[in-house]
SEMI-962669 format. One line per field, with one value per residue (C-alpha): residue number from 1; residue in one letter; x, y, z. Coordinates in Angstrom, 1 decimal, decimal comma. Each point is the difference from the previous one (the first is absolute). Layout:
# SEMI-962669
k	[NUM_...]
r	[A_...]
X	[X_...]
Y	[Y_...]
Z	[Z_...]
***
This chain:
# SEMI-962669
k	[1_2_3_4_5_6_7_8_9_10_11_12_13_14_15_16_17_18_19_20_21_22_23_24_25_26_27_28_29_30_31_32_33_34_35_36_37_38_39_40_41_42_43_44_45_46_47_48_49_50_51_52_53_54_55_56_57_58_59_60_61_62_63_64_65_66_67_68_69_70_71_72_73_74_75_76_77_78_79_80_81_82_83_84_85_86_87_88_89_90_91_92_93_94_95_96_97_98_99_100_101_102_103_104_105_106_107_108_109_110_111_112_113_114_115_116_117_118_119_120_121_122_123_124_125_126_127_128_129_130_131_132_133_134_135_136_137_138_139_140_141_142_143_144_145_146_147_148_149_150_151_152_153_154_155_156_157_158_159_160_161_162_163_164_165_166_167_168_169_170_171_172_173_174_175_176_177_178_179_180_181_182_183_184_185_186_187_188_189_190_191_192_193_194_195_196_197_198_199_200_201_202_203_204_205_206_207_208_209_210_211_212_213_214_215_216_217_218_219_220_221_222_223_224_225_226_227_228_229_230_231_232_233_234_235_236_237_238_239_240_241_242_243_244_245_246_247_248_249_250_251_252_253_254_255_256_257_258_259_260_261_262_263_264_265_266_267_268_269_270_271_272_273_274_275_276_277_278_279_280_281_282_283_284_285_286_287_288_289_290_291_292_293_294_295_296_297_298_299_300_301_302_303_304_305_306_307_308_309_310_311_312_313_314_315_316_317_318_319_320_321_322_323_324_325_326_327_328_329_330_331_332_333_334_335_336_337_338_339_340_341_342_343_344_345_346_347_348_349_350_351_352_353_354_355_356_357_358_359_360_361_362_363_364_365_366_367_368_369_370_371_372_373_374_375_376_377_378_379_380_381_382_383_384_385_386_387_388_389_390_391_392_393_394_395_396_397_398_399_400_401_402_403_404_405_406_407_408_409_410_411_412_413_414_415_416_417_418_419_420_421_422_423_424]
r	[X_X_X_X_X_X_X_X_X_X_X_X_X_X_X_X_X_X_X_X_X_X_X_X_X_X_X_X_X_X_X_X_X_X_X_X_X_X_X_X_X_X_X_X_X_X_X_X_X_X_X_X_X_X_X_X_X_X_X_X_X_X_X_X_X_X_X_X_X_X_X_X_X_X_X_X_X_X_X_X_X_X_X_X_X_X_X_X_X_X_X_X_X_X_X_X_X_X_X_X_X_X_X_X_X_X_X_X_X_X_X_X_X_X_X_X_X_X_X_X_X_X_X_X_X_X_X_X_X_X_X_X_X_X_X_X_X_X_X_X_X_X_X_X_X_X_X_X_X_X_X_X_X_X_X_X_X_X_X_X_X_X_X_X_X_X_X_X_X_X_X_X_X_X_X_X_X_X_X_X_X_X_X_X_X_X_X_X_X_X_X_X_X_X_X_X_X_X_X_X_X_X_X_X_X_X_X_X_X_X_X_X_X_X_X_X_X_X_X_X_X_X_X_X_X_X_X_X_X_X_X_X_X_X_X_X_X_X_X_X_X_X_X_X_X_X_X_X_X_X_X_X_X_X_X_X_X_X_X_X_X_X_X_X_X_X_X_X_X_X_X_X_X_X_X_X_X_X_X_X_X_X_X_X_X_X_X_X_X_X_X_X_X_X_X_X_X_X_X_X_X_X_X_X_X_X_X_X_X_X_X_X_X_X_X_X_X_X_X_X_X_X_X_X_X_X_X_X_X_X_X_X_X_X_X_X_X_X_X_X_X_X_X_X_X_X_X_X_X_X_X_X_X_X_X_X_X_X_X_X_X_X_X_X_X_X_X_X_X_X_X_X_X_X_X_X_X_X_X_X_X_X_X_X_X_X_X_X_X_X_X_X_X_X_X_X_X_X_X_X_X_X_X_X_X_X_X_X_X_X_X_X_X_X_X_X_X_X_X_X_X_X_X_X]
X	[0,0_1,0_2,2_3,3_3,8_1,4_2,6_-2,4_-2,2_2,7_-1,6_1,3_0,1_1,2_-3,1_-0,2_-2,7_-1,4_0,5_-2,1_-2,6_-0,7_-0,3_-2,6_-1,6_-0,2_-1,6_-2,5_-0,6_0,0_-2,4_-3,0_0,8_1,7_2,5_3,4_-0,5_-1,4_3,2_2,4_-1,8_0,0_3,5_2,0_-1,2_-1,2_2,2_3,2_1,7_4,0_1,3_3,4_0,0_2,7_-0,3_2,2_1,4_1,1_3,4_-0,4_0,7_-2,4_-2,0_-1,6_-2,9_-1,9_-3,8_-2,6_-3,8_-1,6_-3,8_-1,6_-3,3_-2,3_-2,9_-2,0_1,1_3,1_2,7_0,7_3,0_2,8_3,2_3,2_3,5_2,0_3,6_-0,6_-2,7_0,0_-2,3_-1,1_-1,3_-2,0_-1,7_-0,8_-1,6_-1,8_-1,9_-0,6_-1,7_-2,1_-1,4_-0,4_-1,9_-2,1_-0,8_-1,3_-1,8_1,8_-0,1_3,4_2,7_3,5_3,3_3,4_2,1_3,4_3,5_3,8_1,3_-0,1_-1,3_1,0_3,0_-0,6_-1,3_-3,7_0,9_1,8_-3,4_-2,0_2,2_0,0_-3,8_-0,8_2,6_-2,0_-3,7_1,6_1,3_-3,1_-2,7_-1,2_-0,8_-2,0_-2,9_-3,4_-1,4_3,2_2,3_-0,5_3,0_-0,3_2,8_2,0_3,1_1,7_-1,7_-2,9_-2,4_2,7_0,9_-3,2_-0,7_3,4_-0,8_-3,1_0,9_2,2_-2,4_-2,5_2,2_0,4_-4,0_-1,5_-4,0_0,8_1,4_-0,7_-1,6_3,5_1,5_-1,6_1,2_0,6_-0,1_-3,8_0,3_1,4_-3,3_1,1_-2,3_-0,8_-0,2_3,5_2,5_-0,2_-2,4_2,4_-0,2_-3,5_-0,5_2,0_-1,7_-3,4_1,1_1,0_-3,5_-1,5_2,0_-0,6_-4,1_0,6_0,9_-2,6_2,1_0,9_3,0_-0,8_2,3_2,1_3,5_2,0_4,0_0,9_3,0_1,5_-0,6_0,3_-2,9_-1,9_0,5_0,1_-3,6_-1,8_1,2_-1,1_-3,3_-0,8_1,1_-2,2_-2,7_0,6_2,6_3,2_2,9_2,5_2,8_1,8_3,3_2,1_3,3_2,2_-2,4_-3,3_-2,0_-2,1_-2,1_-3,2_-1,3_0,0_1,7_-0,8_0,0_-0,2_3,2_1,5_-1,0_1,0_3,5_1,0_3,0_0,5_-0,2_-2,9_1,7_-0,4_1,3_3,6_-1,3_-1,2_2,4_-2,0_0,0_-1,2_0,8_-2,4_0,1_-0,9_-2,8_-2,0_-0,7_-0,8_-3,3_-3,0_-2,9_0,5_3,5_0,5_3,0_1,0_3,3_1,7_1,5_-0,6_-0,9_-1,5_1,6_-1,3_1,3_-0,9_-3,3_-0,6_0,3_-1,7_-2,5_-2,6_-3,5_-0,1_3,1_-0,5_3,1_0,5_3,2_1,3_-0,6_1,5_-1,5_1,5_-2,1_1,5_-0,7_-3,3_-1,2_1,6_-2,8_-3,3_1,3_-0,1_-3,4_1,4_-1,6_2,6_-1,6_2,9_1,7_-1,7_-3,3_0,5_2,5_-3,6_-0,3_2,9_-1,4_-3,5_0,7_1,9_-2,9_-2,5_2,6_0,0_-3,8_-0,3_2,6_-1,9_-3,0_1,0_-1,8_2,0_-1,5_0,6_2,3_-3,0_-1,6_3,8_-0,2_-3,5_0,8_2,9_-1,1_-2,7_2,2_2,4_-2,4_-1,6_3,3_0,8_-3,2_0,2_3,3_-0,8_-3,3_2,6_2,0_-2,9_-1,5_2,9_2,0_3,2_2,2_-0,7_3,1_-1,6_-3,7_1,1_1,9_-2,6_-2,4_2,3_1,3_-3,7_-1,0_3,2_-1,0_-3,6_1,1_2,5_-2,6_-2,7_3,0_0,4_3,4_0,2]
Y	[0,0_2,6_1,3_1,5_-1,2_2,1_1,4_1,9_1,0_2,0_3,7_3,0_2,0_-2,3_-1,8_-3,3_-2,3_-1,1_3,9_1,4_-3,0_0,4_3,9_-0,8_-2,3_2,3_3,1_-2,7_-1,1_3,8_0,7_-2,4_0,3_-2,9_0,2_-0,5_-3,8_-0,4_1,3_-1,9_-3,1_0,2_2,3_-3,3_-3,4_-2,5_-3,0_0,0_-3,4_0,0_-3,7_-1,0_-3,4_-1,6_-1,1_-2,0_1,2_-1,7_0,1_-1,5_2,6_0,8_3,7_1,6_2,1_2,5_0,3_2,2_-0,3_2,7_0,5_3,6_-0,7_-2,8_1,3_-0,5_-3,1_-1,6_2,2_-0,2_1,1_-1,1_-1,6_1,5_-1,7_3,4_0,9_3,1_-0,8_1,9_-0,9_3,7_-0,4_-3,2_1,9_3,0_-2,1_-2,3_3,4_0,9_-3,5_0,5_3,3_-1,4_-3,0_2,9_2,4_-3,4_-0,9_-3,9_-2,2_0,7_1,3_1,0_-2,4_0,1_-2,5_0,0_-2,0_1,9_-1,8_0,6_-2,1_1,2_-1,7_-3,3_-3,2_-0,9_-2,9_2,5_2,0_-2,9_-1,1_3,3_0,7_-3,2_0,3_3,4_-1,5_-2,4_2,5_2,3_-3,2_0,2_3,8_0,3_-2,0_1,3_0,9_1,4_2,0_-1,1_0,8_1,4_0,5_3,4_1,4_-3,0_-2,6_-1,5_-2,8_-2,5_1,0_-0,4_-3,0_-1,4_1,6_-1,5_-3,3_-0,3_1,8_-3,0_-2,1_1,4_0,7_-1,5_1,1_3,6_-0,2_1,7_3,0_0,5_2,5_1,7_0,8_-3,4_-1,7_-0,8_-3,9_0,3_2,3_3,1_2,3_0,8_3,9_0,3_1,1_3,9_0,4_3,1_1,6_-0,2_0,9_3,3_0,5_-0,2_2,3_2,7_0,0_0,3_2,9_1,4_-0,5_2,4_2,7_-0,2_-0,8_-3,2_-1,5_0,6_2,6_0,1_0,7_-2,2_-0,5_-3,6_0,8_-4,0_-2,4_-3,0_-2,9_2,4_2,8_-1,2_-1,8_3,2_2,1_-3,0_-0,1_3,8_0,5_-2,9_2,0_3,6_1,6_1,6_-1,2_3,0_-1,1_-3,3_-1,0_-2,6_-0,8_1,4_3,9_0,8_0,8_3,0_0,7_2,5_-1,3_-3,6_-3,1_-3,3_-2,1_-3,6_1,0_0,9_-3,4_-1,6_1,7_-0,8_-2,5_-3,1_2,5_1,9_3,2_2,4_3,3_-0,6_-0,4_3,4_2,8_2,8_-1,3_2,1_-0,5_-1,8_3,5_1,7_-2,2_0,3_4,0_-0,7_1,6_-2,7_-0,4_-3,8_-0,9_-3,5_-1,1_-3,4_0,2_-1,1_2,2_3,5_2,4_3,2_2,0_3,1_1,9_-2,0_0,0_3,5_-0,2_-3,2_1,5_-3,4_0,6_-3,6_-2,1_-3,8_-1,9_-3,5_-0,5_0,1_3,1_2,1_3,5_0,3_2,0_3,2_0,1_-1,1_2,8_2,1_-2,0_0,3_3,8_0,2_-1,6_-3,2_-3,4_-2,4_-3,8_-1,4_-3,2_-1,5_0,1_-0,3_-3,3_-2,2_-1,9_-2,6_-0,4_-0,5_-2,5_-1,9_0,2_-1,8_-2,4_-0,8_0,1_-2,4_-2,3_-0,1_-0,9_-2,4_1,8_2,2_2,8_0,8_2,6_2,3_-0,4_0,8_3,3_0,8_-0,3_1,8_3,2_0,2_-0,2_3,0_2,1_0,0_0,3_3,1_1,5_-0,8_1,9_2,8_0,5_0,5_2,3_1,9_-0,3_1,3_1,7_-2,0_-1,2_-3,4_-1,5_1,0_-1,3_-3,7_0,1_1,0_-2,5_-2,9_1,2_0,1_-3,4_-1,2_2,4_-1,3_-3,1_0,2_1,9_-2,6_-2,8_2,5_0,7_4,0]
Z	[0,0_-0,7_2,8_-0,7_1,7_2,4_-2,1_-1,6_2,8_2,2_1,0_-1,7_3,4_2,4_1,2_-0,5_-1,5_3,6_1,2_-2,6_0,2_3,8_-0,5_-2,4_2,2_3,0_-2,3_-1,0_3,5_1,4_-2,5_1,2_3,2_1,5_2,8_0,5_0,7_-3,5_-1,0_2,2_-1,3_-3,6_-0,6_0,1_-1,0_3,0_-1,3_-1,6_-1,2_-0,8_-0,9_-1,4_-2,1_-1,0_-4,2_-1,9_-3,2_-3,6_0,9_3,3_2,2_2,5_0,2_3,1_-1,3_2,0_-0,4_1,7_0,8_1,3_1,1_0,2_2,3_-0,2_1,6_-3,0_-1,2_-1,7_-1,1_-3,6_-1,3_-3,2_0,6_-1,9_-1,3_-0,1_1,5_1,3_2,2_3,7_3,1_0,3_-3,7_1,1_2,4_-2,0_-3,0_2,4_1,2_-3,6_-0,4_3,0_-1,8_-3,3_1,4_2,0_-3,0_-2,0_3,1_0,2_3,2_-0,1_1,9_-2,0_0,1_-1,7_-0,1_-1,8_-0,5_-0,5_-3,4_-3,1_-2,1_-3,3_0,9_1,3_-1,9_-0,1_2,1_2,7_-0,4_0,8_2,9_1,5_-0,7_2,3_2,3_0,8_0,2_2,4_2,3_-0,1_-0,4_4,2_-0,6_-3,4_-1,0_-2,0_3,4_1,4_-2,9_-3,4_-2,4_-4,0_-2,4_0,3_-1,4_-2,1_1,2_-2,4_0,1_-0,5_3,2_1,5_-1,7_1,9_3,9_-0,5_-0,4_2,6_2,7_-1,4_1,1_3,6_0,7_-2,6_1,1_-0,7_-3,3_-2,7_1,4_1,6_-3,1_-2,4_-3,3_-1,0_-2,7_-1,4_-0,7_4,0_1,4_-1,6_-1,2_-4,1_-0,8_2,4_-2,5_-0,5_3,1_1,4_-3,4_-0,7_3,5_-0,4_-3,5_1,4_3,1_-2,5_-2,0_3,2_0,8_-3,5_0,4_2,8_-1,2_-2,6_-3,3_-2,0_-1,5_-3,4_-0,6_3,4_-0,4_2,1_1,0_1,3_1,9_0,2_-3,0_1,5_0,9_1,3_-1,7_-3,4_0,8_1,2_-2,8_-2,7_2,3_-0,1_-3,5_-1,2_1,5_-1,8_2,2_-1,6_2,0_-0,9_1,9_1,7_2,1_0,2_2,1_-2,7_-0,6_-1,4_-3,0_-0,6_-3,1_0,3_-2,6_1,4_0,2_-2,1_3,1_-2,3_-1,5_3,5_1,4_-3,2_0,2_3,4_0,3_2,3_3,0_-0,7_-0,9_-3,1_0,3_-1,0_-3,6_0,0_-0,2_1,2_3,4_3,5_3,6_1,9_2,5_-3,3_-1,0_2,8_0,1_-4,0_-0,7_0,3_1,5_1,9_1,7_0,6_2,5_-1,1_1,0_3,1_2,7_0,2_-2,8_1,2_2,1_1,5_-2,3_-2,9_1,6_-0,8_-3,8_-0,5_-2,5_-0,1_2,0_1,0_1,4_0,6_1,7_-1,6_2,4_3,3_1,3_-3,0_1,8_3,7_2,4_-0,6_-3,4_0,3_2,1_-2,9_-2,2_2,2_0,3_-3,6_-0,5_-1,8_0,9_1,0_0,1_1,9_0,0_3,2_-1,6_-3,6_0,3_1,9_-3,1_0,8_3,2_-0,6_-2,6_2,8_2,2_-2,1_-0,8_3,7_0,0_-3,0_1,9_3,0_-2,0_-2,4_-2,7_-2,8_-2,1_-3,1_-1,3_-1,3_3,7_1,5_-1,8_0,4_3,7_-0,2_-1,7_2,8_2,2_-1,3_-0,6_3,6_1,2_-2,1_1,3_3,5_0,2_-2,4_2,3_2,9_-1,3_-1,3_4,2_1,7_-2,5_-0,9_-2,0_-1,4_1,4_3,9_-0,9_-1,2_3,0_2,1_-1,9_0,4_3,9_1,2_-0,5_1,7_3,0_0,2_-0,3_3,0_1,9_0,0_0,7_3,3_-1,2_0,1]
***
């Protein structure tokens, strides 16, 4: 899903990912009125997990991996949450992306609390035998503290359904009863769900006509920059150009392309070598800093890390800004956005597609009855669009920015949740 690594989440100003998330969290909580227990209880996850494995590699030689588990709150119900195979994986990020989940699961209104789990390698250079080996190894040393009514696990950051497929089978093998509602994002001859593949994107994609129908105007027409051509990116611009927009500008790793009159996005997507960039066969080439303040009407973040700054902020000439990666607009330059009247759909809301998809996988495990891919999207687009509205209607309530009302959508059911338990 969706999330990015933690090399390319580190804060412009000094405040870290966690930092910035509990501050978030807090505003949210001070604005509906909860007290400082609420906060003390949900600023830091309840259960955190570290495990060290020992895997044995082609060679021979043996490897000690470290892996993490974390679990926001489970005052609703399980926590849910993707497991990662990345090097530069940190505790403090654990924690911070477990909160996210726990909002995302809120907005969409899931029986779920948030997770992350996560293992230091990198896969990209080991066999997949090593992969396999260490992708057991893991579910081994985790297996007494997840389960589908406990934590259940999804794919994240270079991990994929193989890997799924693999944990699962060997937690079948150590409780059996509970399998396969254990880990979503398997599979779908092992209990995955159809209608999976490009859930995050459509998700996003449906988010930003949502945000569109807002403000009264259609796509036909819109001019739109996709800042970050990659899975993601490259999907939403095919998606909104399919459907009458002009996408006048994209970015890639290596600088971006800008063209008033509008870019063939076929040929783009056609164009693109093995690693799904395109701008180095252009000559007239911007900055990705350049392309952002280009005039349009829709800006689409689809990069990861950081993009706006402040200052950048203030010349971003788009009415409408949706975030398609991790955080790409800090809290300082957001408040430079809502000052400036431009909707910002951020990342925490518009990235509940992946998610929900996971959910009804876990439904459709528990009841031994799959749906069909038409019925997966039906229910997913319901689900988006309520989602967009209940924040939207926040924002609109107490006057904030969109960032602080799916925050406080996704922090009050956790709160009411703890408060019935008798917990705050």
């Amino acid at each position: 899903m969706a999330d990015s690594v933690a090399s390319a989440d580190k804060r412009q100003q000094g405040t870290s990912m966690l930092e910035e998330t509990q501050a978030i969290v807090r505003q949210a909580l001070d604005v509906l009125g909860y007290g400082r227990e609420a906060f003390d209880l949900l600023k830091l996850p309840m259960r955190v997990l570290t495990v060290r494995f020992p895997v044995r590699m082609d060679d021979g030689s043996v490897r000690v991996f470290t892996g993490y588990r974390v679990q926001h709150n489970d005052a609703i119900g399980p926590t849910k949450g993707g497991i990662r195979l990345h090097p530069d994986i940190t505790l403090e990020e654990m924690e911070a992306l477990a909160i996210w989940m726990s909002i995302r699961c809120g907005i969409a209104e899931l029986p779920f609390g948030g997770a992350k789990g996560g293992i230091v390698c990198d896969p990209r250079d080991m066999s997949f035998s090593e992969i396999e080996r260490v992708s057991r190894s893991f579910v081994r040393a985790v297996s007494q503290v997840v389960g589908p009514a406990k934590d259940v696990p999804t794919p994240d950051a270079f991990s994929n359904s193989q890997n799924m497929a693999w944990m699962l089978d060997e937690y079948s093998h150590i409780r059996e009863s509970d399998s396969p509602g254990f880990i979503t994002g398997k599979p779908v001859i092992l209990g995955g769900t159809r209608g999976r593949d490009g859930a995050a994107a459509r998700g996003i994609a449906l988010t930003l006509q949502e945000a569109i129908r807002q403000t009264d105007r259609s796509l036909e027409g819109q001019r739109v920059i996709v800042q970050g051509f990659g899975g993601i990116g490259s999907y939403l611009a095919k998606y909104l150009s399919d459907r009458g927009a002009r996408i006048v500008g994209v970015g890639d790793a290596y600088g971006a392309l800008y063209r008033e009159a509008g870019l063939d996005v076929d040929e783009l997507l056609e164009r693109r070598d093995s690693f799904g960039t395109v701008t180095r066969l252009y000559r007239d080439v911007l900055s990705n800093r350049d392309l952002v303040v280009q005039p349009c009407d829709i800006l689409v973040l689809a990069a990861s890390g950081v993009t706006v700054t402040s200052e950048l902020a203030g010349k971003i000439q788009a009415s409408l800004v949706v975030e398609a990666a991790n955080t790409p607009t800090p809290q300082d330059a957001m408040q430079v956005l809502m000052e400036r009247e431009i909707l910002v759909v951020p990342d925490v809301l518009s990235f509940a597609g992946d998610v929900i998809v996971s959910y009804f996988e876990w439904v459709q495990n528990n009841q031994g009855y799959y749906w069909s891919e038409s019925e997966v999207q039906e229910k997913l687009d319901e689900r988006v669009r309520q989602s967009f509205d209940r924040v939207y209607q926040v924002a609109v309530r107490y006057g904030v920015d969109m960032r602080l009302a799916a925050y406080i959508v996704g922090v009050q059911r956790l709160a009411e949740a703890s408060r019935w338990r008798g917990w705050i």
